[in-house]
N, C-alpha and C positions, 0 to 999 in steps of 0.2 A: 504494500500500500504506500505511495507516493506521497510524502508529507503535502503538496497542493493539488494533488489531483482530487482529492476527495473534499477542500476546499470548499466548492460551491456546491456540491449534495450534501455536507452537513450543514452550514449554513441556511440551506433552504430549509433544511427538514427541523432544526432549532428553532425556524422563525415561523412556519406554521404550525406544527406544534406547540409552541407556547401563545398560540391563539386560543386554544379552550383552556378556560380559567382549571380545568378540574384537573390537567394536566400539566400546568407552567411551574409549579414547584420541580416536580418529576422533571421534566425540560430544562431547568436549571442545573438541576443535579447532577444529571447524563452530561450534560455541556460542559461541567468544570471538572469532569472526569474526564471528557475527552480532551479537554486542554490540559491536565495531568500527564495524562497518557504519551499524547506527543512530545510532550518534553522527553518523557521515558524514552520512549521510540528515536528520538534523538539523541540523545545521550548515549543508549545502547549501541547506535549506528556509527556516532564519530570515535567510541571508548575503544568498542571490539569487533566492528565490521558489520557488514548486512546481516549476518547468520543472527544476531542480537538484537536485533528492534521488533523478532516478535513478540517479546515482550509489552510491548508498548501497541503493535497492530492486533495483536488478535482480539484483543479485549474492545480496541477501537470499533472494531468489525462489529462485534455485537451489541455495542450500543448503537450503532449507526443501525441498525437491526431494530433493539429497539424505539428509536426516533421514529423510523419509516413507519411501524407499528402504531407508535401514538399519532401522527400524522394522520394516518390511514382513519382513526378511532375520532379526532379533529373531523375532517371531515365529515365521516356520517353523521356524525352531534349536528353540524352545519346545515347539512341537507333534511336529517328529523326536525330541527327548529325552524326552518326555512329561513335562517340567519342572512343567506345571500338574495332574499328578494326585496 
């Protein structure tokens, strides 16, 4: 996992997701875990090589996981409330 490639889909999925009030604590919490994380992932990466920053991506991976998830859960709340008419 490429520290900017994954950039602009977490970002998105952070910034919709913390649109439903039930889930933006949860969205906050994931997001300063994945900014922990990267640091890890880089740190591992410059200390002892590529083979080291799974440390710091796999974990990423499955928060990013679940963002898309609450995202996904964002939405239908949006479309039961008919929030966007």
């Amino acid at each position: 996992m490429n520290y900017v490639e994954n950039l602009p889909i977490y970002l998105t999925l952070v910034a919709f997701a913390g649109l439903n009030v039930n889930v933006s604590l949860a969205t906050l919490i994931l997001a300063s875990f994945i900014f922990i994380l990267r640091i890890i992932y880089t740190i591992g990466y410059l200390k002892k090589g590529p083979d080291y920053r799974i440390a710091g991506s796999l974990p990423t991976g499955l928060i990013l996981f679940a963002l898309f998830g609450m995202s996904i859960y964002t939405a239908i709340e949006f479309m039961k409330n008919d929030i966007l008419k």
